[in-house]
Structures are given as C-alpha cells and as structure tokens.
C-alpha positions as CSV (number, residue, x, y, z in Angstrom):
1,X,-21.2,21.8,-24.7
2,X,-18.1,24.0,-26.8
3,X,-16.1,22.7,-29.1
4,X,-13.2,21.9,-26.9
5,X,-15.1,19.3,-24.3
6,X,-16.4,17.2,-26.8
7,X,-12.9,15.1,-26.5
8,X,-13.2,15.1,-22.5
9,X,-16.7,14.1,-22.9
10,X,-15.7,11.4,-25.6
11,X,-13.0,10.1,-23.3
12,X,-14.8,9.9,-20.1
13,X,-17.8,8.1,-21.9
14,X,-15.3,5.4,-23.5
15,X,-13.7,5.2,-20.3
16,X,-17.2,4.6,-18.4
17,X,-18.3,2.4,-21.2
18,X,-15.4,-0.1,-20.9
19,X,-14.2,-0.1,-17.2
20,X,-18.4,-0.8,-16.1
21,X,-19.1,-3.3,-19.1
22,X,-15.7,-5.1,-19.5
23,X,-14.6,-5.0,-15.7
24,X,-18.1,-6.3,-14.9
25,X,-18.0,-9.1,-17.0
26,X,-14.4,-10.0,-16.1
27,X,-15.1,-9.5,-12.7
28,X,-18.4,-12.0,-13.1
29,X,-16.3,-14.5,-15.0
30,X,-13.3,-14.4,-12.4
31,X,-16.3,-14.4,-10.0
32,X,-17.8,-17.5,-11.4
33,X,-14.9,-19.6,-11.3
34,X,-13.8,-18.9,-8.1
35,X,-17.6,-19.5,-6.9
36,X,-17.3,-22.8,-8.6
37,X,-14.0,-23.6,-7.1
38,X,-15.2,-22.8,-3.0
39,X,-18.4,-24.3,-3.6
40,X,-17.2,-27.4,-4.8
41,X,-14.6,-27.7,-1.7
42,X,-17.8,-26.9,0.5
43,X,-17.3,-23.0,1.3
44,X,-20.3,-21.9,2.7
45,X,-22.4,-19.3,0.7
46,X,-21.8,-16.2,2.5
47,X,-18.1,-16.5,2.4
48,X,-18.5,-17.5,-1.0
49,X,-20.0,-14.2,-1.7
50,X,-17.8,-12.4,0.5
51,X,-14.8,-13.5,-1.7
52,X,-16.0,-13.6,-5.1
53,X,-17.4,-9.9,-4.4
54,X,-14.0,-8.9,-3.4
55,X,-12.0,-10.7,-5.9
56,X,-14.5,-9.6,-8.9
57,X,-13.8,-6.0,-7.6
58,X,-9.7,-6.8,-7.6
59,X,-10.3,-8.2,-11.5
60,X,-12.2,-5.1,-12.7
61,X,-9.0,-2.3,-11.0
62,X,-7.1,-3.3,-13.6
63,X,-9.6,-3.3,-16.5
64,X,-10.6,0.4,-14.8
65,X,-7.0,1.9,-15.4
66,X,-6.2,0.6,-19.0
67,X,-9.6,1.7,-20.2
68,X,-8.6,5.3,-18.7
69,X,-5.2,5.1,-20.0
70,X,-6.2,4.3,-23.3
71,X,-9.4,7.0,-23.3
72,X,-7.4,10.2,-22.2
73,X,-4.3,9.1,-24.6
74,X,-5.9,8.8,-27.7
75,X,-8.7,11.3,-27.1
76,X,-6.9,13.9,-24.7
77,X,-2.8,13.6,-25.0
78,X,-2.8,12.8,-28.6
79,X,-4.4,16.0,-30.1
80,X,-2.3,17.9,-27.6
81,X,0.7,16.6,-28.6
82,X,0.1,16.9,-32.1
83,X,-0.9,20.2,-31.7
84,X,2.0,21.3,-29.9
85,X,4.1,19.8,-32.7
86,X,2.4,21.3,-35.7
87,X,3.0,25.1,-33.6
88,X,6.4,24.3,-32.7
C-alpha cells in the first residue's frame, strides 16, 4: 500500500467500522422495540420478523450515509482541500 491510499483505506475502514457496528446495534434496538410492541398486540412471529428485519435495515440507511459522509470528509475532501489552498 503507497503513501497516498492509506487515507482511502483509513476512510473506508471507519466507514465499515461504524455503518456495521452502529447501524447494527440501532437497527437491533429499533428492532427490539418494535418486536416488543407487535408481540405484545399479538403479531405472530414470522411477521414479527418480517418487519423488525425490514425496519432494522430502514434504521441502519441512515447511520450507513453519515458514517460515509463523515469518513471521506475528514479523511478524503479535507487534505484535498487544504492542499489545494496551501498551492493556490
């Protein structure tokens, strides 16, 4: 690996890092309650799943982009810009 993809590899592992880890336990949480919820109004099991699944996925899109957003700014579009600057 050169010096210039340690930043893209830096980025993608942050990125990888937080969008599996924090979108999977947001998406367990959000899971959770809304388990809790149809099974305590008497939603059977496999639509239980069938929702949860879906919704859990729906939680973690969000967490996905902002941890890519934040990854390629600060480790990608920062140096370049600041870069540029300093030549210009």
């Amino acid at each position: 690996m050169t010096q210039k993809e340690i930043p893209y590899a830096k980025s993608w592992l942050l990125f990888f890092l937080i969008a599996s880890v924090g979108g999977g336990i947001l998406g367990a949480l959000a899971g959770a309650i809304i388990g809790g919820i149809l099974g305590a109004i008497g939603v059977p099991l496999v639509k239980i799943g069938v929702v949860t699944g879906i919704f859990g996925f729906a939680v973690g899109i969000p967490i996905s982009f902002l941890a890519f957003k934040w990854s390629v700014g600060k480790y990608i579009v920062t140096p370049i810009v600041k870069a540029t600057q300093k030549s210009a």
